[in-house]
Structures are given as C-alpha cells and as structure tokens.
N, C-alpha and C positions, 0 to 999 in steps of 0.2 A: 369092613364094618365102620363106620362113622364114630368117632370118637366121642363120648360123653363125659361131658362137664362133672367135676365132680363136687357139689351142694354143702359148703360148709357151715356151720353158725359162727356166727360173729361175739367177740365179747360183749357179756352183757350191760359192760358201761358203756358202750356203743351203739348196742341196740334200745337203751333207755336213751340216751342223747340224741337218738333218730325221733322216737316215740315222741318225746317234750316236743322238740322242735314239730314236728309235724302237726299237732295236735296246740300248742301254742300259738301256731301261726293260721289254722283254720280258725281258733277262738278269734285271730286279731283282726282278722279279713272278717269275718264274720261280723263283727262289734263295729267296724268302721262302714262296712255294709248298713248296717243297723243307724248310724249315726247321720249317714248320708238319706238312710228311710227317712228319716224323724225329721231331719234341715229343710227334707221337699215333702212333707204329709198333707200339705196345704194345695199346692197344685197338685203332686201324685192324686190325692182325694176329688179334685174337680175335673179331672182327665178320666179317671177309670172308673167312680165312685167306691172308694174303699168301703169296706161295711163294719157296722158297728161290732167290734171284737168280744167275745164271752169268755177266753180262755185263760188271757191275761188280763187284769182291771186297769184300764183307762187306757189301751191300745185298741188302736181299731186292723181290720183283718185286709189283705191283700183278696181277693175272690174271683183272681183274672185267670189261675193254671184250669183252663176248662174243665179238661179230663179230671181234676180233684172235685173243684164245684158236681162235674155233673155226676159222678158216681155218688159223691155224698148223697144230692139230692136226691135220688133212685135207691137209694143204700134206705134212705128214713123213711121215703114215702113209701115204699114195696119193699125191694129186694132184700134187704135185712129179714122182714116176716117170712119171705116165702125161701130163706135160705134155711130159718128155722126149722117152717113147715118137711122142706126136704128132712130135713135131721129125722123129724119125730116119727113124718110118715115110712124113711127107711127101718129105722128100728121095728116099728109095730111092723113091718111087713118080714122081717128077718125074723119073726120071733111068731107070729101069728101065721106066712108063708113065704115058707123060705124060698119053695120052689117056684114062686111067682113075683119074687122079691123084682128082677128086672124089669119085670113085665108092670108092676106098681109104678114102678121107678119112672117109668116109662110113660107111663097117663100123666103121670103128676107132673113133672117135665112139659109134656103137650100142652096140657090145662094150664099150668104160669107162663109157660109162652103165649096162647092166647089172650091169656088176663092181662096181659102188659102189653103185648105189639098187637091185639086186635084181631078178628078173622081175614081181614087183606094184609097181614104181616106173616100171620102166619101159613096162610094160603099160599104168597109168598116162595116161605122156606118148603116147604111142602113141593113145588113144583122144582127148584133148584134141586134137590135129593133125590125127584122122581127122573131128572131129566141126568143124572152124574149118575146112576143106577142105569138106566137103558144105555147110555152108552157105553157102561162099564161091561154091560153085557157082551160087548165086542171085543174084551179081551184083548184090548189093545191100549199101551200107556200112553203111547202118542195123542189117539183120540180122544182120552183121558182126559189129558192134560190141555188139549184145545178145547175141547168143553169145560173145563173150570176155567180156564184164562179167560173165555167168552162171557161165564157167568158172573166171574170178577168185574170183567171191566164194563158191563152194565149200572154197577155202583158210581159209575163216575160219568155214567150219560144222563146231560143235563135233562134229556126229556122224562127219562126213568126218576130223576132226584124231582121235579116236579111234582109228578104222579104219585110217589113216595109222597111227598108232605101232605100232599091233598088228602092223605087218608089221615090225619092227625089234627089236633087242635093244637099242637104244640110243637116245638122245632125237638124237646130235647126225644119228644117218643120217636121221631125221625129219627136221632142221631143211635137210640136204643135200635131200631130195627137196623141199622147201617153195621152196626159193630157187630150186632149178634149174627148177621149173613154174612160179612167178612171171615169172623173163625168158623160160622158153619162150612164157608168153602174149603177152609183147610181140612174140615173132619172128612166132608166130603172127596177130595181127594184122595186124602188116607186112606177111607175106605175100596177108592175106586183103586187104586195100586195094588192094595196087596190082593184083592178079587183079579185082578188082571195077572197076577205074578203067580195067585195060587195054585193052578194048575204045574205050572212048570216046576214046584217047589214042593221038595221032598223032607218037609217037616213033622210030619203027624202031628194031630188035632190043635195041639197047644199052640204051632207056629201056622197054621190053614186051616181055621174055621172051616166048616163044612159050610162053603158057598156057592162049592162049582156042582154041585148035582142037579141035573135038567127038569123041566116041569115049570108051570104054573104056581105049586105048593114050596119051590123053593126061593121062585122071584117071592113071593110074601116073607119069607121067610129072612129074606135078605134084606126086603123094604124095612123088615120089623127090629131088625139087627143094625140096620143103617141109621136109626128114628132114635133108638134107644142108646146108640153113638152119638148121635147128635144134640139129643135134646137132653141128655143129661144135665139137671138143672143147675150145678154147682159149676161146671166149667163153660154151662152154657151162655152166656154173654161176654164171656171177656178173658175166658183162657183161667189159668195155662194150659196148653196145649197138650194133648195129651194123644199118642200115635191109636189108630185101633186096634192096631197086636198088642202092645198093653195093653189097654183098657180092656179088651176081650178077654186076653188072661187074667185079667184079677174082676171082675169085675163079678163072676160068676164064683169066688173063695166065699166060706162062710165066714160075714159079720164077726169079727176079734172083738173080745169083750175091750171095750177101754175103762180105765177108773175115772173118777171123777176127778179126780186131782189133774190129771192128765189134760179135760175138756179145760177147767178150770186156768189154768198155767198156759195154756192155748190161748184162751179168749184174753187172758190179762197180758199175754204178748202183743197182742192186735191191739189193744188197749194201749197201750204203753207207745206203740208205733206209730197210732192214729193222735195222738196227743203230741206227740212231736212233731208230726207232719202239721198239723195246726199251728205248734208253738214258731215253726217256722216260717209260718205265712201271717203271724202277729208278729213277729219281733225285726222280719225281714221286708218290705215288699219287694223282690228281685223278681218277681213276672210281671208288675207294672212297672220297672226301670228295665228290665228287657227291652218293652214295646216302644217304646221311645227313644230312638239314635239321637237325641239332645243329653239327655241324659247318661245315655251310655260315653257319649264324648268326655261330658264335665266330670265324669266317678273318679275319684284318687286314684293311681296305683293300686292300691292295697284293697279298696272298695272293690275295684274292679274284679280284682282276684276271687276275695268275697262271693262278689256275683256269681263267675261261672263255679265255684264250690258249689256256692247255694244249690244255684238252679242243678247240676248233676246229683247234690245229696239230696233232694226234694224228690227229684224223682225215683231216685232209690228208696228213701223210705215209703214212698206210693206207693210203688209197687208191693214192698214187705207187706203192707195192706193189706190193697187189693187184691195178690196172691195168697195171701197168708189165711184170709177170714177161708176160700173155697178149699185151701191145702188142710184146713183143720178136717173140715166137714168131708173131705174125700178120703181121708183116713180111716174118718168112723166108719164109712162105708168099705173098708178093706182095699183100700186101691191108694198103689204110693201115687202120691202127687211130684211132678216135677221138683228138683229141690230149688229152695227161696233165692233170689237175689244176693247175690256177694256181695258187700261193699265195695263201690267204685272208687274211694279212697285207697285199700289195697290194687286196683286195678294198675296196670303197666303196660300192657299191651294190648293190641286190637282183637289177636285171638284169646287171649282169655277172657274180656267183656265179648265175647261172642259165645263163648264155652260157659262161661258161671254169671250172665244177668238173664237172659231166659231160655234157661234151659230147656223148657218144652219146646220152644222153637227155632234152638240150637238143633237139638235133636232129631227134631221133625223135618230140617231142610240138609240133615247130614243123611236121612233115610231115603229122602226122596226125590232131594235133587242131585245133594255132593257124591256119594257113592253110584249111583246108573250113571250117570255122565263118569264114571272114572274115576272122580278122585284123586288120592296122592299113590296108586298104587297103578297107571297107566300112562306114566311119564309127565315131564313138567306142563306141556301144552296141554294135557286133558284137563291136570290140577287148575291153571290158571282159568278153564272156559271151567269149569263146574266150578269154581269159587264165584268168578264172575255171574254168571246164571246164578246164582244162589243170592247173591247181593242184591241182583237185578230183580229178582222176582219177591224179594221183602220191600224194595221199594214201590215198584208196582202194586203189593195188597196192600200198602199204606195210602195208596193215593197216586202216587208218581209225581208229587209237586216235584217244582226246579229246585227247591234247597233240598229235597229228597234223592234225586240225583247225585246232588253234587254231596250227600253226606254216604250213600253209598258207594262212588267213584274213592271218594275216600277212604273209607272203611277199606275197598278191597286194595288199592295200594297200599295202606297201611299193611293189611295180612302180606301181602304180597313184598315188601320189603323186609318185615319180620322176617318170613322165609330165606330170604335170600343171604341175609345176615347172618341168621344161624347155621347156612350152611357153608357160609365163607368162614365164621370163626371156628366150627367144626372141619373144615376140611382138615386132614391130617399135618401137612409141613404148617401150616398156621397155627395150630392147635398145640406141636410139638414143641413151639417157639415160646407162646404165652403159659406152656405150663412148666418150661424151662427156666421163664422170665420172672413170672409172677406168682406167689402163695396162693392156695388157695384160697386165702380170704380176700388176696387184695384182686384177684378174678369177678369174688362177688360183689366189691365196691365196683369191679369197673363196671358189671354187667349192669348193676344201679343206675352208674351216669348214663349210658346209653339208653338205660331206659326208660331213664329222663325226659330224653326227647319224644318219643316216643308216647309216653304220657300226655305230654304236650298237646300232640296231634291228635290224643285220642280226646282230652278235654273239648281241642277244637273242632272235632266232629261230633262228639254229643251237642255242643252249643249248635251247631247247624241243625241238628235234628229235632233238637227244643226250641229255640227261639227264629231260626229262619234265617237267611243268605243274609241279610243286614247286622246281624248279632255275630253270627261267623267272620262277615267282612273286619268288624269294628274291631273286635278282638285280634283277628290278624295285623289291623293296621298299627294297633297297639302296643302289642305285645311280641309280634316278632318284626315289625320294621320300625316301629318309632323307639322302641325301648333298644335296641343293636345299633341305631343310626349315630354315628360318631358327631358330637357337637361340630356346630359350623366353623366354630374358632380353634377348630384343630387343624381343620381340611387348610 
C-alpha cells in the first residue's frame, strides 16, 4: 500500500500570520492595480470607451469582460423574467399537477427557448437532439461520440456562423444560440451514453431509465425524455452542467417545501456577489489593461501581481453568479445542483481547480471520458491518454483557439507532474526518510512551498485561458525570466 501523508494543523499564530499576509498583500496589489487604473483612465477611456459607472459615485465602469457584459445584458432584458417565470410556473404545476409537473416543465423551457433564439435557433436544437437520438439508436458510443464531435464542430464552420447570424438582428442573439447548443451538445451526449450503455448495465430503474424497449412509442418517449433534458430552462443556456442519471433521478422527487428565508438569503447571496463583481470592474480596470501588451509591459511589479489576482478573482466571483442565480432555482425544483465554485485563492493545484471550480464539468468528463478510456485504474499509459482526451476535448468545445491549446497542454502537464510528485514523495524508502527527518508540521510547510510553484503555473494557465497567448507570454517574461535573471553587474 502506498504510504499516506499524515494532515496536521498548524499553530494558530501561524496560520493568522499566513491569513494577514495573504490577504494584505491581495489588498496591496489590488490598490496599486487600482492606482495604475486611475494614472491611465484617460487613454484606458479613449481605447475601449469605459462607461459611465453607477455603483461607486464619480468612477467610471471597465465593460470589456464580454461574458459579464453579455449575461448582464440578457440577465435585464429577458432572462431574469423568464428564470422567474420558470420558478412560479414549476410550483403552480407541483401543486396544481404534480404528475405532469415535467411535462410543464418541459413546454415552458421550449416556449423561452423560442422566445429568445427564434423558430431557426430553435429548429436548430431540435434537429442536433433528433440527429444524437437516431444515432444513439445504434447503441454504439463510438458512433456516439463521432456524431456529437461532427455536431460540435459545425459551431466553428465559418459558413454555418454566417448563416447563424443572418437569422438575427444582432451579434449578441448569435452569441445566445452558440452557447446554448454548445451545452446542449454536452446534454446531448450524456444522454446518448448512457442509452448506449443501458442495455449492458445492470442497474434497475434508478440507474437505466426505461429507454431500451423497442417500438415507435418509445422512440417518442425517449425524444420527450431527451427535450425535457435538454431544455430545462434553468441550466439551459449556460450550465452547470448537470449528467442525465442525475437529473433523471431527482428530477421526477416531489417538490420540498423551502421557507422563505431560505429563497431570501439565496437571492441576497447573488446580490452580494453580483455587487462585487461590479465593485471590481469600477475600482479596477484589469480587462482593458489585459488587452493592451503597452500596458501590461509599463504595470509595477506589484500592479502586475494585482492584475493576474484580479482577472482569476473576477472570474470566480462571475461564475458564483451566474451559477449561483440557476443553483437557487434548481433547488426549488428538488434537484441538487452541482456545488458553487471554490475560491481560486485557496487553489494550489491543477487537479483540485479541475475537481472544485466546475464541478458539473468535472464530473461530466470523469463519467464520460476519464473513466471508459481507463482512467487511473488501468495502468499509467491509459491514465495519461484519458487525461489527455479529457483536456483535449474541453478545449475543442470551447473553440480550439491556439491560446486554448496551449492552456490545455498545460493544464494536463501540470495534473500530470502533480501525479508524478506525489508518487515519488509517497513511494515508501522516500517517504520513510522525510518522516524520519521532518515533524509533521514542518512536512506541511514543505508541501506549501512546492506548492507554491505549482500555484504559480496554475495562475499562468488561467491568464492564458482569460486573457490570451500575449498576456500568458508577458507574465512569463516577467515574472519567471526577468524577475530570476541575475543583474548584469554580477555576471
């Protein structure tokens, strides 16, 4: 057996002297972040056009992080209303029919997808779910899975994104129908797996919907199963992700009463989180000194630092967001929602920001790719092609840009050296040595400093994944070759 570390706590005037430090020195980066805003708000403002701020009085607002602009904008003008509407029309249908509650569930989902992406958006999804369905009928995950890669990667044929916009007056309902068929192809799969696996799987009902019985009346029955997967209105534009053996099992539980305090302390959370994500795109502009390598060159030290905080805590509280507002609302409805977004500031390694920021599509690619391909339980070559596969194919439904490559190639050396470290400091004569050598506690300082670095590299792949190959480059140039390089008048 492999020898385990054994997890001690540290004195508490050491772990208060970690805390100050850690959280002084975000304030400081932060503030000097914020100082270097203010010194450039005059060109920063002629470059991107900053907008007039409402949060704080007499700052003006950064409105370059798309993804926040564009959800707000669809948050005020619709999706807010109709995340409502889902609320009131599942209750009235829990309480007026229970036994058709899905089946509600399930129009109204249709009818807001229509009302927002159009009868050729939704036509659309319609035909992707009809065409994952008939092949799924072949009971094979191979074919599966080359009919969803096929379906995917039409999102990124320039002739297809043409014909997409022509049906719009606008770029952002484009960009609305692009995200909402991206995660429908993942439900889409979901579904087409475990229909492929059900036969061979000796689960009863709870783990094998009744899918596999033959007929006409049960292709409907599967299309209507597949629709009402898919179009659930709460996770349907933008996740979390949610597998369909979940969602099948809770989905059909009766409606738990919630109190009011409960909805209340929910929405005043999302409140609370949505305020901040604002207060940090008035107080900071780090999305328009991202986009600019002049700027990223001139930043302090310490601004710098600043920067990449920001931009990784920015996106973390986005997400708390825009997870957080559907996690409320899929509660009420009896079905746990994936849980929220860790702080990235606790993060230290590649596999635990892989494990605790989003878990539904942790999950989802531990069910469907990491595990069939192997896993960690059919030697190390299987581990490293299903990790690999599993990086490779998050990259691919994002897009496949080249700074998406190169932050997936990362990501998986990063898991892939983790591994390798922990089983060199676990192999046994190693292991003997350092617990021979050193206290338990001072084991968990060391394992700190190593994972230090480690930290390091994982900051430097969110920036790749946020801001792009030039924000990745600069930081590297910065921070681990020009900050190590021994002055000239040493050499």
């Amino acid at each position: 057996m492999t020898p385990k570390w054994e997890l001690v706590s540290l004195p508490r005037w050491e772990m208060t002297a970690y805390w100050i430090l850690s959280f002084s020195s975000h304030l400081y980066s932060f503030y000097q972040l914020h100082r270097f805003s203010k010194e450039h708000e005059v060109s920063l403002d002629r470059e991107v056009q900053l907008e007039r701020g409402f949060l704080i009085w007499g700052f003006k607002k950064d409105p370059t992080d798309f993804e926040w602009s564009f959800w707000n904008e669809w948050a005020w003008q619709s999706l807010l209303w109709s995340l409502i509407g889902h609320a009131v029309v599942s209750r009235l249908a829990a309480f007026f029919l229970p036994q058709f509650r899905l089946a509600v569930l399930t129009v109204y989902g249709i009818l807001s997808a229509g009302w927002l992406l159009g009868v050729r958006g939704l036509t659309l999804l319609m035909l992707h779910l009809s065409i994952s369905l008939v092949v799924a009928q072949l009971r094979s995950p191979i074919l599966s899975w080359f009919c969803s890669l096929l379906l995917l990667s039409t999102l990124n044929v320039t002739a297809f994104q043409d014909l997409q916009r022509g049906w719009y007056t606008s770029e952002d309902q484009y960009y609305l129908l692009l995200f909402s068929t991206a995660v429908c192809t993942l439900r889409c799969i979901s579904f087409s797996l475990e229909l492929c696996w059900c036969p061979r799987k000796a689960g009863g009902p709870n783990h094998c919907p009744p899918l596999e019985v033959q007929g006409l009346k049960t292709l409907i029955f599967q299309f209507y199963k597949l629709t009402a997967y898919c179009f659930y209105h709460p996770l349907f534009y933008n996740g979390p992700i949610l597998t369909y053996r979940d969602f099948s099992e809770q989905i059909d539980r009766p409606v738990c009463k919630v109190s009011v305090v409960y909805v209340l302390s929910g929405i005043l959370r999302v409140c609370v989180w949505w305020c901040l994500a604002e207060f940090m795109i008035h107080f900071m502009y780090m999305h328009a000194i991202q986009s600019n390598e002049t700027y990223l060159e001139m930043l302090p030290p310490w601004a710098l630092g600043g920067l990449a905080l920001a931009l990784v805590q920015f996106f973390y509280v986005k997400y708390l967001v825009l997870f957080g507002v559907v996690s409320l609302l899929v509660r009420l409805d009896g079905i746990e929602p994936p849980k929220l977004p860790r702080c990235v500031s606790i993060m230290y390694s590649f596999t635990g920001m892989w494990r605790h920021f989003d878990v539904g599509l942790y999950k989802w690619l531990i069910r469907y790719i990491y595990v069939p391909l192997g896993g960690s339980r059919h030697g190390v070559f299987r581990k490293l092609v299903s990790t690999a596969l599993a990086f490779g194919f998050v990259c691919f439904w994002h897009g496949c840009h080249d700074y998406l490559q190169y932050w997936a190639l990362l990501n998986w050396i990063g898991v892939l050296v983790e591994n390798v470290l922990a089983l060199f400091f676990s192999s046994r004569p190693l292991h003997h040595i350092i617990v021979r050598c050193l206290s338990p506690r001072m084991q968990r300082r060391g394992l700190a400093l190593i994972s230090a670095l480690s930290t390091a590299f994982l900051i430097l792949s969110n920036l790749l994944f946020l801001g792009g190959i030039h924000v990745g480059r600069i930081f590297w140039k910065r921070l681990f070759v020009q900050e190590w390089r021994p002055p000239r008048h040493l050499g």
